[in-house]
Jmol script that loads the backbone (N, CA, C; Angstrom):
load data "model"
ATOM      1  N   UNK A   1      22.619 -19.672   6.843  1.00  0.00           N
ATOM      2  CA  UNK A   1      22.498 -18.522   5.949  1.00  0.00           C
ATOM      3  C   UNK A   1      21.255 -18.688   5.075  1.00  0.00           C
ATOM      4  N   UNK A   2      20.231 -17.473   5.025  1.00  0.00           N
ATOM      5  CA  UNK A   2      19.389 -17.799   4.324  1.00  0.00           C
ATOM      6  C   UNK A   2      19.684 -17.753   2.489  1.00  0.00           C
ATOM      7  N   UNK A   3      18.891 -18.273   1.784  1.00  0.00           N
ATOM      8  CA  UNK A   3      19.062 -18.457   0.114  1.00  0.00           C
ATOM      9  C   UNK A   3      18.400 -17.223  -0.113  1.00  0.00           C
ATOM     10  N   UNK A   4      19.039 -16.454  -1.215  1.00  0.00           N
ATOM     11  CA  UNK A   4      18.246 -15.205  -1.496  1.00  0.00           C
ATOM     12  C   UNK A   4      18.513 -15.385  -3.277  1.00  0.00           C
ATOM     13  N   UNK A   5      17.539 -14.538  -4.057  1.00  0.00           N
ATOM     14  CA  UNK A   5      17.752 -14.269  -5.519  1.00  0.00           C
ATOM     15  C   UNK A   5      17.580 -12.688  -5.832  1.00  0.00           C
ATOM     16  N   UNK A   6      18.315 -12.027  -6.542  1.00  0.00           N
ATOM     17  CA  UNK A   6      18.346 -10.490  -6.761  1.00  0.00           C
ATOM     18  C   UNK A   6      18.169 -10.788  -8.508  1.00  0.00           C
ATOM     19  N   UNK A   7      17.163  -9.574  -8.771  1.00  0.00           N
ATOM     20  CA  UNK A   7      16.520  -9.379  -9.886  1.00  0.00           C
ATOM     21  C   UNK A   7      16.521  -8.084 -10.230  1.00  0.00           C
ATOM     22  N   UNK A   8      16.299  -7.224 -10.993  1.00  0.00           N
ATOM     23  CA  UNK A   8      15.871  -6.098 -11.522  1.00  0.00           C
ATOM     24  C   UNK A   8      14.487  -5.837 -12.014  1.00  0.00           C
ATOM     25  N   UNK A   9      14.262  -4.313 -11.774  1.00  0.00           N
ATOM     26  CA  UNK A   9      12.637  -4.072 -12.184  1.00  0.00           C
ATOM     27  C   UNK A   9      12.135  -4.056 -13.020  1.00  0.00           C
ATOM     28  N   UNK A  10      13.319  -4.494 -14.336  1.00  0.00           N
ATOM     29  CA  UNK A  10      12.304  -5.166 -15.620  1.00  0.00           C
ATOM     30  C   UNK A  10      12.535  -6.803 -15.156  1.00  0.00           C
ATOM     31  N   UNK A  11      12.740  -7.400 -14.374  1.00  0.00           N
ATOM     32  CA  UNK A  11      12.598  -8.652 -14.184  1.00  0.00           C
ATOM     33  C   UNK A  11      11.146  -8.759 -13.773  1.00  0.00           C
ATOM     34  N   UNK A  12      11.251  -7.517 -11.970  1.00  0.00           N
ATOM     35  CA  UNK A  12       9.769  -7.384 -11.752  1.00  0.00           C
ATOM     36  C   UNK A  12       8.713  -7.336 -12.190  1.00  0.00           C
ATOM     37  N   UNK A  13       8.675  -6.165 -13.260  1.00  0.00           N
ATOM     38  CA  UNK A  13       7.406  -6.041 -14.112  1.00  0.00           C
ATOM     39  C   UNK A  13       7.299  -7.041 -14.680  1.00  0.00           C
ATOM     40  N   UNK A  14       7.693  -8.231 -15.634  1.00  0.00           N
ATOM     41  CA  UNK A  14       7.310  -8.920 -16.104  1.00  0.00           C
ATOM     42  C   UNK A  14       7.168 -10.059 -15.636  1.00  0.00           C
ATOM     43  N   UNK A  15       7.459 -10.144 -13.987  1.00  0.00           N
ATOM     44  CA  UNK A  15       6.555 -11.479 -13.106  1.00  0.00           C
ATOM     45  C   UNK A  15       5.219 -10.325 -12.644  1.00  0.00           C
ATOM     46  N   UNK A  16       5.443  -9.057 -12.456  1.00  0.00           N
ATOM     47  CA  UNK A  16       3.933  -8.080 -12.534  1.00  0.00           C
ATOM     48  C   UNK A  16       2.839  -8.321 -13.855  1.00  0.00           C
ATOM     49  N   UNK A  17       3.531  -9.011 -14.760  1.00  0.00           N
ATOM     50  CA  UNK A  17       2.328  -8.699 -16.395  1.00  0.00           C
ATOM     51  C   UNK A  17       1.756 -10.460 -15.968  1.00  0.00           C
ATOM     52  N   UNK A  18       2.660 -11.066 -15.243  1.00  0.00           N
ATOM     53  CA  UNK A  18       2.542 -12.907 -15.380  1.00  0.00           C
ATOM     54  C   UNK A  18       1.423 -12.787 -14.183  1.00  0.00           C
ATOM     55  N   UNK A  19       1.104 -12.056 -13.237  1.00  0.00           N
ATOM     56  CA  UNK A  19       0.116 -12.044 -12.378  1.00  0.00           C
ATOM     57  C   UNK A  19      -1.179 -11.376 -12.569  1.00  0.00           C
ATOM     58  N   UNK A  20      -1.137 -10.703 -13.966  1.00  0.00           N
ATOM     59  CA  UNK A  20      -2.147  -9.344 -14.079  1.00  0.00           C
ATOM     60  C   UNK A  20      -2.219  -8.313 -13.559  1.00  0.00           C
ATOM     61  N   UNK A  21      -0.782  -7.934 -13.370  1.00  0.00           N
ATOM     62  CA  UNK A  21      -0.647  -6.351 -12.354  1.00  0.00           C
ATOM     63  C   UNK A  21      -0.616  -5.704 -13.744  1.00  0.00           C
ATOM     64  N   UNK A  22      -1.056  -4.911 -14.320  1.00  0.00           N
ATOM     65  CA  UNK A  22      -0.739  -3.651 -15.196  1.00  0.00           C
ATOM     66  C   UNK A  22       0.095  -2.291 -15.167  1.00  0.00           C
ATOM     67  N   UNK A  23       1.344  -2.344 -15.898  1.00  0.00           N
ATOM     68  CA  UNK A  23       1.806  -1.651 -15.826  1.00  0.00           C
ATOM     69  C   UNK A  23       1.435  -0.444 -16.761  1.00  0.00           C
ATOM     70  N   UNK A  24       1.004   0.805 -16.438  1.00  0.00           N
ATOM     71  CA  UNK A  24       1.223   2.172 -16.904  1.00  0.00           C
ATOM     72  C   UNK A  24       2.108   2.688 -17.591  1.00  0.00           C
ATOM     73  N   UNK A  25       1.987   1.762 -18.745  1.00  0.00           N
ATOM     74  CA  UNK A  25       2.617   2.258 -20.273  1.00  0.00           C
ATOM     75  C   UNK A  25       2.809   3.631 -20.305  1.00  0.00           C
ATOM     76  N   UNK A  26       1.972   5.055 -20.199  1.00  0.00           N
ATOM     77  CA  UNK A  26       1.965   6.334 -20.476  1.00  0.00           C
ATOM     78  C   UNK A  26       3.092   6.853 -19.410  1.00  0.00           C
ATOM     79  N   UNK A  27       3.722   6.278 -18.660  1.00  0.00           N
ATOM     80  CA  UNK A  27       4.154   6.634 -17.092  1.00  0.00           C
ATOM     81  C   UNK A  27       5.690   7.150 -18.129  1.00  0.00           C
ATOM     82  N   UNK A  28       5.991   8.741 -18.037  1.00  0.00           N
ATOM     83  CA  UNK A  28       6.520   9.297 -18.718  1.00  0.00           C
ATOM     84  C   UNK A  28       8.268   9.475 -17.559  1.00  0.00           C
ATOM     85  N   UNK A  29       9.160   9.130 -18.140  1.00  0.00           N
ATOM     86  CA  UNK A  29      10.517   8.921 -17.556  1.00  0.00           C
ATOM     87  C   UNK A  29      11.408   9.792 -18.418  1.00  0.00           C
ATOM     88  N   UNK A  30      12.419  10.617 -17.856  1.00  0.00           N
ATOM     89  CA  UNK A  30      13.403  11.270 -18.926  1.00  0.00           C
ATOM     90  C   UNK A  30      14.429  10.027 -18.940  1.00  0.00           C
ATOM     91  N   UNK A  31      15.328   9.882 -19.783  1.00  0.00           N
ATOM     92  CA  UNK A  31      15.738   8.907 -20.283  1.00  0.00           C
ATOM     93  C   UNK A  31      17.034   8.220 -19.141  1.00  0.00           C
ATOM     94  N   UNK A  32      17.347   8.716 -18.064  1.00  0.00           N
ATOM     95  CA  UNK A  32      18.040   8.486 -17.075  1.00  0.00           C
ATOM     96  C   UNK A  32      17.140   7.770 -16.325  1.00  0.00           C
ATOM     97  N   UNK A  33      16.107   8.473 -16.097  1.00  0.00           N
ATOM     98  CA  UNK A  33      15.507   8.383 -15.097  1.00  0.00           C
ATOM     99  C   UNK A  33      14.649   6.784 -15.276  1.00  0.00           C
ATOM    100  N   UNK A  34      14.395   6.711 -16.716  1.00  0.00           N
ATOM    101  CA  UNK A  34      13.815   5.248 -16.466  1.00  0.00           C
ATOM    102  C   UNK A  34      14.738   4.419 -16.597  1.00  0.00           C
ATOM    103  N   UNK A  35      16.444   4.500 -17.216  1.00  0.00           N
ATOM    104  CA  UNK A  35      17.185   3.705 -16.563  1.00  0.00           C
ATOM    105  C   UNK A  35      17.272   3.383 -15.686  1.00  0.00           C
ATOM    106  N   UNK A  36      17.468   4.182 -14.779  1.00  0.00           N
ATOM    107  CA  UNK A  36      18.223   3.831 -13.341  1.00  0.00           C
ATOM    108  C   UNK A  36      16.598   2.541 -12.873  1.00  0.00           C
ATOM    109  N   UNK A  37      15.719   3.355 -12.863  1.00  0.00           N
ATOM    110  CA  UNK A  37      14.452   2.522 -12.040  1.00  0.00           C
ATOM    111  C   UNK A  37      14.224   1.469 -12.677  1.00  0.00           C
ATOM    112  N   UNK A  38      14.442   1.004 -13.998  1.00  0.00           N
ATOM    113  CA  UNK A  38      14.336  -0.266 -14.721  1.00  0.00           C
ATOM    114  C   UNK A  38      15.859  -0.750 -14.472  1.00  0.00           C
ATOM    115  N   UNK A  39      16.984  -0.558 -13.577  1.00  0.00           N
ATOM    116  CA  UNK A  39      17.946  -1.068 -13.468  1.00  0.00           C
ATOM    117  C   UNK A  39      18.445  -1.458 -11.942  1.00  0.00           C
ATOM    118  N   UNK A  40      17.662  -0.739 -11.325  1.00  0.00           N
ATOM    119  CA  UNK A  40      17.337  -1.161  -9.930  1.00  0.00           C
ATOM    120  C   UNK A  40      16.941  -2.220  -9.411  1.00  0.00           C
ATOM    121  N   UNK A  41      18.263  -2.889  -8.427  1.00  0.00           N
ATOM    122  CA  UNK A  41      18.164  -4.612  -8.238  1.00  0.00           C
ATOM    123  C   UNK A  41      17.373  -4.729  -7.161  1.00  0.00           C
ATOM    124  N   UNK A  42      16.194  -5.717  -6.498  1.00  0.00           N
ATOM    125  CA  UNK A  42      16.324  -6.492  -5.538  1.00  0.00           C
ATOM    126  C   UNK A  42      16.386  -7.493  -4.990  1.00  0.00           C
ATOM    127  N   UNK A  43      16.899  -7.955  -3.727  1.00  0.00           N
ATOM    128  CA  UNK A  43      17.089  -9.116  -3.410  1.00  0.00           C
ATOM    129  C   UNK A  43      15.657  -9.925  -2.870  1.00  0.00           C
ATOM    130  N   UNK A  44      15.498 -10.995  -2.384  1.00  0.00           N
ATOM    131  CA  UNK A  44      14.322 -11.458  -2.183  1.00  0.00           C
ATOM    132  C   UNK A  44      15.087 -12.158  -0.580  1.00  0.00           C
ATOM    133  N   UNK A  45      15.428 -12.649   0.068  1.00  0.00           N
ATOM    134  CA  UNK A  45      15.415 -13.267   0.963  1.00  0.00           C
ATOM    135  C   UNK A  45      14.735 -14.371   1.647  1.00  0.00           C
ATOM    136  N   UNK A  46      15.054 -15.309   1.519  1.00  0.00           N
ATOM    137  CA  UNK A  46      13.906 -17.102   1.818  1.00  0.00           C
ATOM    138  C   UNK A  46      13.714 -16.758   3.419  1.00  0.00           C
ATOM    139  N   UNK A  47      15.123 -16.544   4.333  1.00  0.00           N
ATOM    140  CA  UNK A  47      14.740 -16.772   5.253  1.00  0.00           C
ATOM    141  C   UNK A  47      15.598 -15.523   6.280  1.00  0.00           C
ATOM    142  N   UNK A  48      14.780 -14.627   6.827  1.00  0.00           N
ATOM    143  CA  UNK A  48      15.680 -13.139   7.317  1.00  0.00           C
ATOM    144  C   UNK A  48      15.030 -12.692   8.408  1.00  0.00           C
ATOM    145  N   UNK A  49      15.679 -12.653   9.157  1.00  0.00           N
ATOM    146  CA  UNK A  49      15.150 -11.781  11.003  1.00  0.00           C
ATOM    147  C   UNK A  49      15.080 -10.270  10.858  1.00  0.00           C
ATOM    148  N   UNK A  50      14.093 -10.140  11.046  1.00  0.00           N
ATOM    149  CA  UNK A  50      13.649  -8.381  10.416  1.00  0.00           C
ATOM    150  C   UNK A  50      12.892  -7.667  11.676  1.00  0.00           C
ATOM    151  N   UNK A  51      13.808  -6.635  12.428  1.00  0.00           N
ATOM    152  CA  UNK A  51      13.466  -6.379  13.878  1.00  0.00           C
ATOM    153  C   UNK A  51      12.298  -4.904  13.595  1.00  0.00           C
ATOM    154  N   UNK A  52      11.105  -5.470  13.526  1.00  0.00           N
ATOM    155  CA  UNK A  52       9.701  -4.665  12.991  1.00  0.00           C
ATOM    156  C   UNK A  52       9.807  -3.414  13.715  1.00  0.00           C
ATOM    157  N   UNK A  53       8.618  -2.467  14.056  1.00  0.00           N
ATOM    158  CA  UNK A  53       8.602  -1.310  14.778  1.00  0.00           C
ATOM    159  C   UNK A  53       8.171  -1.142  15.691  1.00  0.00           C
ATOM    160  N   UNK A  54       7.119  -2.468  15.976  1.00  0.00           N
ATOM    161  CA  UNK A  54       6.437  -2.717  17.097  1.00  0.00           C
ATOM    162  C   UNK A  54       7.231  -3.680  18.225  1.00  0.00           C
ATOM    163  N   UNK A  55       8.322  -3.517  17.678  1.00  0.00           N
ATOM    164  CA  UNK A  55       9.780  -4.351  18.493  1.00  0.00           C
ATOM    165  C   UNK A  55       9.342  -5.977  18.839  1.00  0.00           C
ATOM    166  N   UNK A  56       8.717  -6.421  17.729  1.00  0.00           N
ATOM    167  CA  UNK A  56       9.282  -8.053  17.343  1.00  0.00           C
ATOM    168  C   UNK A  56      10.076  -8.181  16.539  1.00  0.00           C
ATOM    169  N   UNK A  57      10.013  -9.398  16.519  1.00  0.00           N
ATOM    170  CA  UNK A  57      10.937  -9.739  15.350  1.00  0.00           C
ATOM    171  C   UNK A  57      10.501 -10.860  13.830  1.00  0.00           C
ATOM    172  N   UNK A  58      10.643 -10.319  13.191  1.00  0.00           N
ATOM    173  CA  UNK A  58       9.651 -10.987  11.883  1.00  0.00           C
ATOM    174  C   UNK A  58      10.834 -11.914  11.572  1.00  0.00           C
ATOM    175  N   UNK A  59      10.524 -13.089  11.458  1.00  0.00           N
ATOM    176  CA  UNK A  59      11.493 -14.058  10.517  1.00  0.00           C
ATOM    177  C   UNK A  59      10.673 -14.808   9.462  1.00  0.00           C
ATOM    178  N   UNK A  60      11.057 -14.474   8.034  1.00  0.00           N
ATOM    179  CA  UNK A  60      10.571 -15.325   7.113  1.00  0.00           C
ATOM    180  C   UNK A  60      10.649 -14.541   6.130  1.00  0.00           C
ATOM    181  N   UNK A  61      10.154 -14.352   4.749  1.00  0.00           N
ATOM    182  CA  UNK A  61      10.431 -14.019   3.402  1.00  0.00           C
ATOM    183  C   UNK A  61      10.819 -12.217   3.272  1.00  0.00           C
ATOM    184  N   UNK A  62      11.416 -12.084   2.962  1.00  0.00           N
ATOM    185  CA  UNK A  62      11.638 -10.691   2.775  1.00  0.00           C
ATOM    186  C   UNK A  62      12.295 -10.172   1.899  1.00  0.00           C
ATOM    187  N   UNK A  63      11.836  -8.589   1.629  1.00  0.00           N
ATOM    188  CA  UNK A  63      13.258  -7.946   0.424  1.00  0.00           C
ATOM    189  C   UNK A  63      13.386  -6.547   0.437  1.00  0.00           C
ATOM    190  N   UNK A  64      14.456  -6.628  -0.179  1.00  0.00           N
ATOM    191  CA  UNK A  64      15.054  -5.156  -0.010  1.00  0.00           C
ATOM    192  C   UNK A  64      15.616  -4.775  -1.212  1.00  0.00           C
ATOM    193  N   UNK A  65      16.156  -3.446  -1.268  1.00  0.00           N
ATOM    194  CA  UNK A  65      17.068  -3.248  -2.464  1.00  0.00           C
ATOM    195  C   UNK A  65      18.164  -3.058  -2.190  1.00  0.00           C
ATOM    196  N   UNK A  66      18.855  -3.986  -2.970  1.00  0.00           N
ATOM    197  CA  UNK A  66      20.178  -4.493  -2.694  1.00  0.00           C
ATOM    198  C   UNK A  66      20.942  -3.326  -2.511  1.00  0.00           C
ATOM    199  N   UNK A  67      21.193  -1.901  -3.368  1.00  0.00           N
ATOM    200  CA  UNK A  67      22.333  -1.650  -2.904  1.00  0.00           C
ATOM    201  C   UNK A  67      22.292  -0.533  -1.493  1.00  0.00           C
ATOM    202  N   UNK A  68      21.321  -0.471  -0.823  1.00  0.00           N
ATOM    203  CA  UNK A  68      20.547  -0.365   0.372  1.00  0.00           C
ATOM    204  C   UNK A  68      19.942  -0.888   0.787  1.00  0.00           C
ATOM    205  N   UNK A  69      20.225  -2.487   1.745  1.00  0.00           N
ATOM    206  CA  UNK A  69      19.631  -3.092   2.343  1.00  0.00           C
ATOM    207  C   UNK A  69      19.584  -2.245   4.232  1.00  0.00           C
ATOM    208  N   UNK A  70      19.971  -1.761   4.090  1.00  0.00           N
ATOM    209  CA  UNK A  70      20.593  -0.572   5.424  1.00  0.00           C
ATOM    210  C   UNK A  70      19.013   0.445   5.726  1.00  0.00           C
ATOM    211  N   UNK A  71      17.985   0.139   4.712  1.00  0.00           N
ATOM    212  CA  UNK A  71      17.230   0.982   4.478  1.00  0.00           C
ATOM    213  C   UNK A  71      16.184   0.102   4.943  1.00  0.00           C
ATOM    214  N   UNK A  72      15.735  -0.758   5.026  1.00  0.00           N
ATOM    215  CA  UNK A  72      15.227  -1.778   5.848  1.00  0.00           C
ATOM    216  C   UNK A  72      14.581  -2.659   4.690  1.00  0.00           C
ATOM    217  N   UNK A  73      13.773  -3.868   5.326  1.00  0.00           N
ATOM    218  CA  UNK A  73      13.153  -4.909   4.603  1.00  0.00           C
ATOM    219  C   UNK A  73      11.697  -4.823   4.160  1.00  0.00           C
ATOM    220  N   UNK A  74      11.186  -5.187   3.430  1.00  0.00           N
ATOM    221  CA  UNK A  74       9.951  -4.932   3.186  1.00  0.00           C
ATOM    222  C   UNK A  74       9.257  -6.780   3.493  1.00  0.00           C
ATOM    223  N   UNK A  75       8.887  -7.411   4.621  1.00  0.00           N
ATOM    224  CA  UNK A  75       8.501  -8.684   5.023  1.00  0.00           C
ATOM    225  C   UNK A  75       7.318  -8.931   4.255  1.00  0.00           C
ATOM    226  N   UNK A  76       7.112 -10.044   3.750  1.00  0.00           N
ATOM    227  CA  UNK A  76       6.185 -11.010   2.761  1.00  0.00           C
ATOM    228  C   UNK A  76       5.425 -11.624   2.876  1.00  0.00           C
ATOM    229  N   UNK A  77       5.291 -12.332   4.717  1.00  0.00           N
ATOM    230  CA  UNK A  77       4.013 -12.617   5.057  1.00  0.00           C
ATOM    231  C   UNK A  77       3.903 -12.468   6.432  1.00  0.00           C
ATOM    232  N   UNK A  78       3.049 -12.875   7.014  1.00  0.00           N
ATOM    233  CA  UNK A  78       2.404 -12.398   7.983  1.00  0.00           C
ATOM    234  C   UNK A  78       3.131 -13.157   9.238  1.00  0.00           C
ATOM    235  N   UNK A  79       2.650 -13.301  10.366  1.00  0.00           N
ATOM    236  CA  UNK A  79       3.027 -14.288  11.717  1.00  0.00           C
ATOM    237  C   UNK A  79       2.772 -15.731  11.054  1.00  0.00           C
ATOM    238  N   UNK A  80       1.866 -16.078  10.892  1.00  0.00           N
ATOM    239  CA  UNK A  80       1.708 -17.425  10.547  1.00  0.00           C
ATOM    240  C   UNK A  80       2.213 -17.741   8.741  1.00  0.00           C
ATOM    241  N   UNK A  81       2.887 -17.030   8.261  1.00  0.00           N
ATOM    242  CA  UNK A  81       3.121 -17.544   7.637  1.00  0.00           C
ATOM    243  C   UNK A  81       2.619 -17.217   5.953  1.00  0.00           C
ATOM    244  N   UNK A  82       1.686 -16.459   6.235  1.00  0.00           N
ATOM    245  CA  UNK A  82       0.495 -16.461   5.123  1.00  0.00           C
ATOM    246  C   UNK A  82       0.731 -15.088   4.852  1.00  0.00           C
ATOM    247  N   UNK A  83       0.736 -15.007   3.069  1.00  0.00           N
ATOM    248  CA  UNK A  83       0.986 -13.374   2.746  1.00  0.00           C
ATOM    249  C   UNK A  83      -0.089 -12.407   3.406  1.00  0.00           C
ATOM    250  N   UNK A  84       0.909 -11.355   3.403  1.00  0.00           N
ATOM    251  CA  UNK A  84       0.543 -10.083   4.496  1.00  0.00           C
ATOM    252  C   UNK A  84      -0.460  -9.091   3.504  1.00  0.00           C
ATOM    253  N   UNK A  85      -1.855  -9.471   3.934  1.00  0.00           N
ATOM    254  CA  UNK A  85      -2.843  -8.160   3.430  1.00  0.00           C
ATOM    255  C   UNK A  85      -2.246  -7.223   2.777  1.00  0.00           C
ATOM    256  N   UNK A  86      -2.486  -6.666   1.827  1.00  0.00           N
ATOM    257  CA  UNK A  86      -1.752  -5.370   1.278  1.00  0.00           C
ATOM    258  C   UNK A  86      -1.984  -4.043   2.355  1.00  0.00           C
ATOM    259  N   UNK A  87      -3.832  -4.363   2.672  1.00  0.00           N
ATOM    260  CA  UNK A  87      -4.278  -3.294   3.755  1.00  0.00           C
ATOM    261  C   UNK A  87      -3.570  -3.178   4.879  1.00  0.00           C
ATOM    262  N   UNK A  88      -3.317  -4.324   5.374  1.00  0.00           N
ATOM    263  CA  UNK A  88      -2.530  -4.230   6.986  1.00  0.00           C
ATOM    264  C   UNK A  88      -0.753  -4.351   6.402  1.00  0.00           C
ATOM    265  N   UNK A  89      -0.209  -4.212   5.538  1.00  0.00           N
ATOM    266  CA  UNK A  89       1.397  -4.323   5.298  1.00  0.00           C
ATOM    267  C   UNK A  89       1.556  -2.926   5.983  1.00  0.00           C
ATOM    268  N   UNK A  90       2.686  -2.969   6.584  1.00  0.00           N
ATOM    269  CA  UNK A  90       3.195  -2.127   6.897  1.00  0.00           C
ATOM    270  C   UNK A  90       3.824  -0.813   6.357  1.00  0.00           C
ATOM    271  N   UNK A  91       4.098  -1.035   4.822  1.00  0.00           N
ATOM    272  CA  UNK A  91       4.315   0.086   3.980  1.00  0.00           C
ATOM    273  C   UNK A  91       2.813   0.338   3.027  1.00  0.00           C
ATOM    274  N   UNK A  92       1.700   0.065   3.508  1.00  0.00           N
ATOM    275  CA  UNK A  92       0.714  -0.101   2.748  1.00  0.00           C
ATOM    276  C   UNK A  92       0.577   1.233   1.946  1.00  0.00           C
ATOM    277  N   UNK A  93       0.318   2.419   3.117  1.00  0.00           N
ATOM    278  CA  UNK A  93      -0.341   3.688   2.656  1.00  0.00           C
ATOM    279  C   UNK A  93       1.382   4.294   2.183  1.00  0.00           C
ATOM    280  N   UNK A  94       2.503   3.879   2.374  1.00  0.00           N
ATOM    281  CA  UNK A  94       3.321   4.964   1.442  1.00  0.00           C
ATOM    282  C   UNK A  94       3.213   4.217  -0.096  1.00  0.00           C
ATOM    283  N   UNK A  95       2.840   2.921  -0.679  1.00  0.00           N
ATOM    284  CA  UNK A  95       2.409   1.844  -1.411  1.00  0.00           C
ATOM    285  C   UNK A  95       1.442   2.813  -2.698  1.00  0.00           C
ATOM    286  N   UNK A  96       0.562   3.242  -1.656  1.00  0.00           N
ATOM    287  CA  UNK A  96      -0.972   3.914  -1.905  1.00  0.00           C
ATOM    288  C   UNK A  96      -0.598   5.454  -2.371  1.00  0.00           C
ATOM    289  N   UNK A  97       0.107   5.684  -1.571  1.00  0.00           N
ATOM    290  CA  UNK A  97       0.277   7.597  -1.937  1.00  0.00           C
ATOM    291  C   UNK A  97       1.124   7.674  -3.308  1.00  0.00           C
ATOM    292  N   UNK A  98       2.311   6.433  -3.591  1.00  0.00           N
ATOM    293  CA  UNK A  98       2.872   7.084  -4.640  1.00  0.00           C
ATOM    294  C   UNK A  98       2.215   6.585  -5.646  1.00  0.00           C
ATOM    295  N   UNK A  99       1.387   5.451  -5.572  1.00  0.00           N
ATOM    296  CA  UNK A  99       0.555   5.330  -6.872  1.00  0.00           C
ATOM    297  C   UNK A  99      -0.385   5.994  -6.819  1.00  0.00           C
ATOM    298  N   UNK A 100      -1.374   6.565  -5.877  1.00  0.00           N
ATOM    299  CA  UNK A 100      -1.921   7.871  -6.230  1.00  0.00           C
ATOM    300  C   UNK A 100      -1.346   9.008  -7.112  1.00  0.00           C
ATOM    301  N   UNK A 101      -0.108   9.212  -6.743  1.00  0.00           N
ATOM    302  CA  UNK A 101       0.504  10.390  -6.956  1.00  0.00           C
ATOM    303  C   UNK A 101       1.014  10.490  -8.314  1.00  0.00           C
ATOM    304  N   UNK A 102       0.961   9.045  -8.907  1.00  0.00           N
ATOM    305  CA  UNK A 102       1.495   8.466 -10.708  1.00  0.00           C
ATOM    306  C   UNK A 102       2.555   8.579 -10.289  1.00  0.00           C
ATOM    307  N   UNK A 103       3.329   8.687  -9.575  1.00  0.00           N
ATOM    308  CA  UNK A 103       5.474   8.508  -9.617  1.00  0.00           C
ATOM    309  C   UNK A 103       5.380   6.607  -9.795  1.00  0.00           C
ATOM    310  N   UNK A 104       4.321   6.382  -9.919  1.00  0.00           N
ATOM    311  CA  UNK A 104       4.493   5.075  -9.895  1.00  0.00           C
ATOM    312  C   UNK A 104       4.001   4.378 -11.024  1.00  0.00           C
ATOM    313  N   UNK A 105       4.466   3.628 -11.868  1.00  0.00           N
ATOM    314  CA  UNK A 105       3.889   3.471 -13.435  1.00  0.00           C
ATOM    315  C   UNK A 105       3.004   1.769 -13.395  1.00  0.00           C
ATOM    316  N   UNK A 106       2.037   1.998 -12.204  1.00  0.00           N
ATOM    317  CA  UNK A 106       1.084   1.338 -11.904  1.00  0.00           C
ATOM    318  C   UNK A 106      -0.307   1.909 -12.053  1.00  0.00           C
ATOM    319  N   UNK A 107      -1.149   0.773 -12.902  1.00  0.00           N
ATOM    320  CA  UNK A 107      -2.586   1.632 -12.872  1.00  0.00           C
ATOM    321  C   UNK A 107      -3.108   1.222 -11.800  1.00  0.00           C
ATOM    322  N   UNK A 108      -4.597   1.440 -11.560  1.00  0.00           N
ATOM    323  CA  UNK A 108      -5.283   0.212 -10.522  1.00  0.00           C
ATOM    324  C   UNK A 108      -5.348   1.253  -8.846  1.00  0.00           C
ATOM    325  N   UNK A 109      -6.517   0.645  -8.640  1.00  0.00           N
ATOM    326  CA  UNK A 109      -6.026   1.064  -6.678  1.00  0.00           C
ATOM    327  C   UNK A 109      -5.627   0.186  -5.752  1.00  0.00           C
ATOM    328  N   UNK A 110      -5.451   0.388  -4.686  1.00  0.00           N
ATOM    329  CA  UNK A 110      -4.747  -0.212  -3.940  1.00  0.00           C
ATOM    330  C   UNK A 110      -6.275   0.051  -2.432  1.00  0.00           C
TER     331      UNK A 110
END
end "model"
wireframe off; spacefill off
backbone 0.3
color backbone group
């Protein structure tokens, strides 16, 4: 069984401020709405078989949100091992569109 740790997205953001990701202070939430997304868990996964789209199979770091892991994994590094380009990740450009779009309370490009 792999070891996993589940956190929340004020856990996130503030391993995001410990790396120099900047979060978008002005990023305007009605008062539900930034609950729920600052209360939103995920898991991390050490070690998880994640059947890709190009029909391999990825085994190694991954995560999801816990209370939809059914929704698939988001994998952490690459074949060998080594974190996965942001450019070549596989969720790169939906990554890109919602922080374009500000639904995402990230400054910065991608």
């Amino acid at each position: 069984m792999s070891k996993s740790i589940t956190f929340d997205t004020k856990q996130l953001l503030s391993m995001c401020s410990m790396a120099g990701i900047v979060v978008d202070e002005d990023k305007t939430f009605s008062g539900l709405e930034l609950e729920d997304f600052l209360n939103t868990e995920y898991t991390l996964h050490e070690n998880v078989r994640v059947q890709m789209d190009d029909s391999h199979v990825y085994e190694g770091m991954a995560i999801c949100v816990t209370e939809y892991p059914e929704e698939g994994y988001l994998t952490l590094e690459n074949k060998n091992n080594e974190p996965t380009p942001l450019k070549e990740h596989p969720l790169a450009h939906e990554v890109k569109e919602l922080v374009d779009s500000g639904k995402a309370p990230i400054k910065g490009s991608l």
